[in-house]
C-alpha positions as CSV (number, residue, x, y, z in Angstrom):
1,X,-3.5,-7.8,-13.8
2,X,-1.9,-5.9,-17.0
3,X,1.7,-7.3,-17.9
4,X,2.0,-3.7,-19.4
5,X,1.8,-2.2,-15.8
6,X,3.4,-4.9,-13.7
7,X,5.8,-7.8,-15.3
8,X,7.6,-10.8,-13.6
9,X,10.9,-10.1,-11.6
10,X,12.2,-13.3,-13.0
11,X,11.5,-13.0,-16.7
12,X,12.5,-9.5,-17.4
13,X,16.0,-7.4,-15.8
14,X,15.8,-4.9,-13.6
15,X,15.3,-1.1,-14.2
16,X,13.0,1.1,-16.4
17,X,12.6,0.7,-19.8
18,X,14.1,4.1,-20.6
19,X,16.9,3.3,-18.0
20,X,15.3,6.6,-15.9
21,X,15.6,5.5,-11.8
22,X,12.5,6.2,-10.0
23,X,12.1,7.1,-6.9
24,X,9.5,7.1,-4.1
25,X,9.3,9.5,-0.9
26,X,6.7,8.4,1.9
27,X,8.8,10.7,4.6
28,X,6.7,14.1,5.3
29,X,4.7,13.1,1.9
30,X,4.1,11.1,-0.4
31,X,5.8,12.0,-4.2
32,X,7.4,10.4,-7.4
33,X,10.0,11.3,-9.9
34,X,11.4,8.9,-12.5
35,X,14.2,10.8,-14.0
36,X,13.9,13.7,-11.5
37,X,10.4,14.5,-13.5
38,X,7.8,14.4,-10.8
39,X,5.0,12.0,-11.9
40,X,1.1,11.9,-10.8
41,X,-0.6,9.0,-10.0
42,X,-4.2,9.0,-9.3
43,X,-5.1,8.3,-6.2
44,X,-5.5,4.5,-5.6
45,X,-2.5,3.5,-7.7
46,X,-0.7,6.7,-5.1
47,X,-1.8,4.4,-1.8
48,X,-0.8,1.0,-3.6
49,X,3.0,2.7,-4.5
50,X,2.8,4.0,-1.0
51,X,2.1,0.8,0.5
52,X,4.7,-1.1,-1.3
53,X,7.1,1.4,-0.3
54,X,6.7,1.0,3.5
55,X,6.4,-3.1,3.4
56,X,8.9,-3.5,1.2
57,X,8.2,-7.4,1.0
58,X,6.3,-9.3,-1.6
59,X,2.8,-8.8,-0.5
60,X,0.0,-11.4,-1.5
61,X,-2.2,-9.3,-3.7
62,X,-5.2,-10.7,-1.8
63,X,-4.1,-9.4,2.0
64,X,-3.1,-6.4,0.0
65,X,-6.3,-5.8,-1.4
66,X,-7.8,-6.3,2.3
67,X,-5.3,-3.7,3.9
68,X,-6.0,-1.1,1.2
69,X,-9.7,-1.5,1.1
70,X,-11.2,-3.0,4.6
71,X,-14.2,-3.7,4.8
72,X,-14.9,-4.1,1.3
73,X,-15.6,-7.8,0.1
74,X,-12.9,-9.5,-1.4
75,X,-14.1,-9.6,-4.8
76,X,-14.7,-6.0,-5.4
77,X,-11.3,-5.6,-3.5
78,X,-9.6,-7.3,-5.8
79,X,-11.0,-5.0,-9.0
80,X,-9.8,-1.8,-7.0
81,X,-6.3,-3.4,-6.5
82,X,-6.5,-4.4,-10.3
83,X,-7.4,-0.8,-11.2
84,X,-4.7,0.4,-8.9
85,X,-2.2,-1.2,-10.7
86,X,-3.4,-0.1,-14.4
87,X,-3.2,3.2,-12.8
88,X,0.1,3.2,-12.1
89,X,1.6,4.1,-15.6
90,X,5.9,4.2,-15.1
91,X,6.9,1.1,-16.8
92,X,8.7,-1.4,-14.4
93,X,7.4,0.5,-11.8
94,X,5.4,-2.6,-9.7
95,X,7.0,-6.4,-9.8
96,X,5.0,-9.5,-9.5
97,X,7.2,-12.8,-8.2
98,X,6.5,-16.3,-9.2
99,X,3.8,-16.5,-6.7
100,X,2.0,-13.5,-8.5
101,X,3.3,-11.1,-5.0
102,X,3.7,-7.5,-5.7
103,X,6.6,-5.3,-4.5
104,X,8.5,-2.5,-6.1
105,X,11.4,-3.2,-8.9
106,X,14.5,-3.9,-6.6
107,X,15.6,-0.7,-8.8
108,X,12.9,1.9,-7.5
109,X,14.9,4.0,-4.5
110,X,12.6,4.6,-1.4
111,X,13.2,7.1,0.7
112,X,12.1,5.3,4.2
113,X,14.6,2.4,3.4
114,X,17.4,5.0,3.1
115,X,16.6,6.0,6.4
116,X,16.3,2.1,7.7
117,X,20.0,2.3,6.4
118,X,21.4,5.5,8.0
119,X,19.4,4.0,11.6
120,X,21.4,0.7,11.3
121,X,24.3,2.5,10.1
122,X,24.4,5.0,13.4
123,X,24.3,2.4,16.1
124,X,27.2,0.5,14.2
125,X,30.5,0.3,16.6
126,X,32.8,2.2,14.1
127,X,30.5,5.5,14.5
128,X,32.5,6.7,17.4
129,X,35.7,6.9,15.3
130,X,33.7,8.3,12.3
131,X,31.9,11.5,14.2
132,X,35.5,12.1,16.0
133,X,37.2,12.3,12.2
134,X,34.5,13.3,10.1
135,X,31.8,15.3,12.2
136,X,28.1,14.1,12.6
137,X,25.9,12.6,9.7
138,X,23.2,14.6,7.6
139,X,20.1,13.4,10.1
140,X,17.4,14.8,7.3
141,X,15.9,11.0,6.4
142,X,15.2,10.6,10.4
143,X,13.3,14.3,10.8
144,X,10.0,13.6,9.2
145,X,7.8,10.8,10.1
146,X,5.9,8.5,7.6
147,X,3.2,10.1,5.4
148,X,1.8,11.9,8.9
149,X,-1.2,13.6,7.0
150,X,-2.5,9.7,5.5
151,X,-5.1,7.8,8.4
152,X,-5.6,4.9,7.1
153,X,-5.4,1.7,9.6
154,X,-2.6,0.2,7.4
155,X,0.4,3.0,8.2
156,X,-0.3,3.4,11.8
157,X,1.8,0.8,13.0
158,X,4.7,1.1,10.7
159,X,4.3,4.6,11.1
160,X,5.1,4.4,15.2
161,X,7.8,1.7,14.8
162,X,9.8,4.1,12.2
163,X,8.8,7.3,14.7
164,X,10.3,5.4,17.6
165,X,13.5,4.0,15.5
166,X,14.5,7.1,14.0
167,X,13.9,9.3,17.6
168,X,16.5,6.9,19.2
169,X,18.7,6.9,16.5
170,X,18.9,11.0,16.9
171,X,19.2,10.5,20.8
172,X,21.8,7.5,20.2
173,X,23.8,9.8,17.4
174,X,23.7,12.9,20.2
175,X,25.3,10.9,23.0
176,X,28.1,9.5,20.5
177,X,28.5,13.7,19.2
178,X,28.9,14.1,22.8
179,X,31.7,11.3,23.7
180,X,33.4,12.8,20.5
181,X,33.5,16.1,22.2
182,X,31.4,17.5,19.4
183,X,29.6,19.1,21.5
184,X,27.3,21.9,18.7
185,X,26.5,18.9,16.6
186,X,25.8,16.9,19.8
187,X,23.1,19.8,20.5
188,X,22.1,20.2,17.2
189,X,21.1,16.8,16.5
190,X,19.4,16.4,19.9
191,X,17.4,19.8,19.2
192,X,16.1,18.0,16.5
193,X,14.7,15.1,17.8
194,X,12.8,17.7,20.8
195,X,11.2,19.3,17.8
196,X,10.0,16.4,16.6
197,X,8.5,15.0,20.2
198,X,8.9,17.5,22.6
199,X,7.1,15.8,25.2
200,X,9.8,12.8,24.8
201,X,12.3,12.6,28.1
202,X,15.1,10.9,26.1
203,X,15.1,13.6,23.9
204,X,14.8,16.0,26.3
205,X,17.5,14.5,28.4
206,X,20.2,14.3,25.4
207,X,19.8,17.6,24.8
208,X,20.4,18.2,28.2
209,X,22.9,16.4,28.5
210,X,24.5,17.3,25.1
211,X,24.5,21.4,26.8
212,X,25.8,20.3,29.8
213,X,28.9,18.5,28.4
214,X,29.5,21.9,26.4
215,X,29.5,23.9,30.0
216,X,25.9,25.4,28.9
217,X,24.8,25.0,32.2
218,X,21.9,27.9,31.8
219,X,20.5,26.5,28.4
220,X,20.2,23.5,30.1
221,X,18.3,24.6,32.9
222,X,15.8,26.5,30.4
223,X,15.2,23.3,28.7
224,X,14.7,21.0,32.2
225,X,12.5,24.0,32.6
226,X,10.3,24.3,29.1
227,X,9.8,20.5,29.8
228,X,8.0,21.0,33.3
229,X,6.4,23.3,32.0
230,X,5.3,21.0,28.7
231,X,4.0,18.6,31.6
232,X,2.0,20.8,33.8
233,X,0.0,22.1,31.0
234,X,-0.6,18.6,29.2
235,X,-1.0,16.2,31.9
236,X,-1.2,18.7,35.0
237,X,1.5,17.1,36.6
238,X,5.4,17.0,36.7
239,X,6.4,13.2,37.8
240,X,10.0,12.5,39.2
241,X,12.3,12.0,36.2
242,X,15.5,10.8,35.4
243,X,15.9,14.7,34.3
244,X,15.5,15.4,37.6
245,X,18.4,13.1,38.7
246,X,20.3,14.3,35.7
247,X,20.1,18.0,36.9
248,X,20.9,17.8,40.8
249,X,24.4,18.7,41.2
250,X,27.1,17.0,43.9
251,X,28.1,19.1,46.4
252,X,31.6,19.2,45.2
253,X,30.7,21.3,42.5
254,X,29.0,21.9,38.7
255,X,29.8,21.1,36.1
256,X,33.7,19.7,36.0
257,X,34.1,21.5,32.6
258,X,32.9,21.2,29.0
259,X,32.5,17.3,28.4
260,X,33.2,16.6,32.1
261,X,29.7,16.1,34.8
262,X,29.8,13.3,37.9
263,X,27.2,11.4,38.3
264,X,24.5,12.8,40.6
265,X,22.4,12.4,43.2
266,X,18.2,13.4,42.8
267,X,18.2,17.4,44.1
268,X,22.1,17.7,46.0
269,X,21.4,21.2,46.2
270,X,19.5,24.1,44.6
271,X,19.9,26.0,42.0
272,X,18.7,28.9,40.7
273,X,15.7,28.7,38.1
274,X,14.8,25.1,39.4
275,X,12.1,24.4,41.9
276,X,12.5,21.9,44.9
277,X,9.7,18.9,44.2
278,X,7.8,18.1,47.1
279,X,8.7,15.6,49.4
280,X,5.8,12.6,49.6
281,X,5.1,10.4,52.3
282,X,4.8,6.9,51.5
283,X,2.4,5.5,53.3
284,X,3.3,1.9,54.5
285,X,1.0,-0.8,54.4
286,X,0.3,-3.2,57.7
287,X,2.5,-6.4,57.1
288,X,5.2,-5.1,54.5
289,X,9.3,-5.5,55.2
290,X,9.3,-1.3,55.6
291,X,6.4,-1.0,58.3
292,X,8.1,-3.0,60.7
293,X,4.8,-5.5,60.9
C-alpha cells in the first residue's frame, strides 16, 4: 500500500499537506471537496472513501477488502483494495494505524457524523430550554438517508440504523417544539420526517399531534385521513392504531385550546371526516379466564 496515498497517523500530524480541509458527504450522495473544490475519484477508491466514512473506525484492510469485494478471493481482494487506495489521490486523505487499519484523517469532516452529533445533541435534557429561547434546530443532516441510490450488501445495515435514528430524532425534536409551544416549527419538523416515511405512525402521529396542540383540528383530521388511506392501498387494510386513540375525543369537549388536548379514549364520539372502525368479535377459546370455562 503507497505511503504517498495513505501515511501513518502516528508518524505524521494531522491535516492536508496544503492545510485545505476535506470533506466527505455520504447523505443523499456521495461527493468530495478539499478546499471547497469538488474532487473525482474513480470509482473503487469512491466506495473505499465511502465506506470509511460510514464505519468511522479503523478497519482491518483484510475484512475491508471482503466487505467491498464479496465473493471475490482474498488475494485478488486485496489488489483491488490496494488499487483503491492509489486511486484515491488527496494527500492525507486515508490513515493507516500501527496495526496497518485504515480510517479517514481525524481531520476529514463527514457529513453522517455531523448528523450522529446533531441526533445526540437533540435528545440531550437542556433542548427544552434551548427550542423555548432559541427556536428549533436546522434538521437538514437528518432529511436524507445514507447514499440511498448505492446496493451494495455493506450499507444496508448502517443505512437502516441511521434511517431509524434520525426519523426519531425529528419525531423526538417535534414533541419538544410542541412542549415549547412552538407550535409551526413543531409541524414543520414533523412534516418532514412524513416525507421521508410516510407510512411511519410515529411520524404520522407527531404531526398529528404537533396540529392538534396548535388548535388545527381539520389538518389533523386530513392527515389521520391521507394515512388510512396510505394503508388501504398498500396493505389493504387499516389496523387499530394509537392514531386512532390519539384522534377520539372526550365527551367533554375538543380540543382545550392550542397546546391544551386530554387524554382520550379509542372513538368517544364522531367526528366529521372520520369513519367508525368496525367492531370485532373476539372469539373465546374453550378453557380461557374470559370464556368462563
Amino acid at each position: 500500500m503507497s505511503d504517498d496515498h495513505c501515511r501513518s497517523s502516528e508518524s505524521t500530524p494531522n491535516g492536508d499537506t496544503d492545510g485545505s480541509v476535506a470533506q466527505v458527504r455520504v447523505l443523499g450522495a456521495f461527493g468530495l471537496r478539499v478546499g471547497g473544490q469538488p474532487v473525482p475519484l474513480p470509482v473503487d477508491s469512491r466506495r473505499l472513501v465511502a465506506y470509511l466514512a460510514v464505519h468511522p473506525r479503523p478497519q482491518p484492510t483484510a475484512a475491508l477488502a471482503a466487505d467491498l469485494w464479496p465473493g471475490v478471493d482474498p488475494a485478488p481482494a486485496a489488489r483491488l483494495l490496494d488499487e483503491a487506495v492509489a486511486g484515491v489521490d488527496v494527500p492525507g486523505l486515508l490513515t493507516a494505524d500501527d496495526r496497518g487499519r485504515l480510517h479517514l484523517d481525524d481531520d476529514v469532516t463527514v457529513d453522517l457524523a455531523e448528523a450522529m452529533l446533531l441526533v445526540r445533541g437533540l435528545s440531550a435534557p437542556s433542548t427544552l430550554r434551548t427550542v423555548r429561547e432559541i427556536g428549533s434546530p436546522g434538521t437538514a443532516p437528518l432529511e436524507a438517508d445514507i447514499l440511498p441510490s448505492w446496493t451494495a450488501p455493506w450499507i444496508a445495515v448502517e443505512r437502516e440504523r441511521f434511517r431509524q435514528l434520525r426519523l426519531a430524532a425529528l419525531e423526538g425534536l417535534s414533541g419538544t417544539l410542541t412542549a415549547a409551544d412552538r407550535h409551526d416549527d413543531a409541524v414543520a419538523v414533523a412534516r418532514r420526517a412524513v416525507q421521508s416515511a410516510p407510512s411511519r405512525e410515529r411520524s404520522r402521529r407527531a404531526l398529528v399531534e404537533a396540529l392538534l396542540a396548535g388548535g388545527h383540528v381539520g389538518d389533523a383530521l386530513a392527515e389521520y385521513e391521507q394515512f388510512q388511506q396510505l394503508l388501504r392501498n398498500s396493505v389493504g387494510a387499516t389496523p387499530d392504531s394509537e392514531l386512532d386513540r390519539l384522534l377520539a375525543p372526550l365527551d367533554s369537549g375538543w380540543p382545550l385550546g392550542p397546546g391544551l388536548h386530554r387524554p382520550v379514549q379509542r372513538w368517544g364520539v364522531g367526528l366529521p371526516g372520520v369513519s367508525r372502525p368496525e367492531r370485532r368479535k373476539r372469539r373465546l377459546a374453550a378453557g380461557s379466564p374470559a370464556s368462563g370455562r
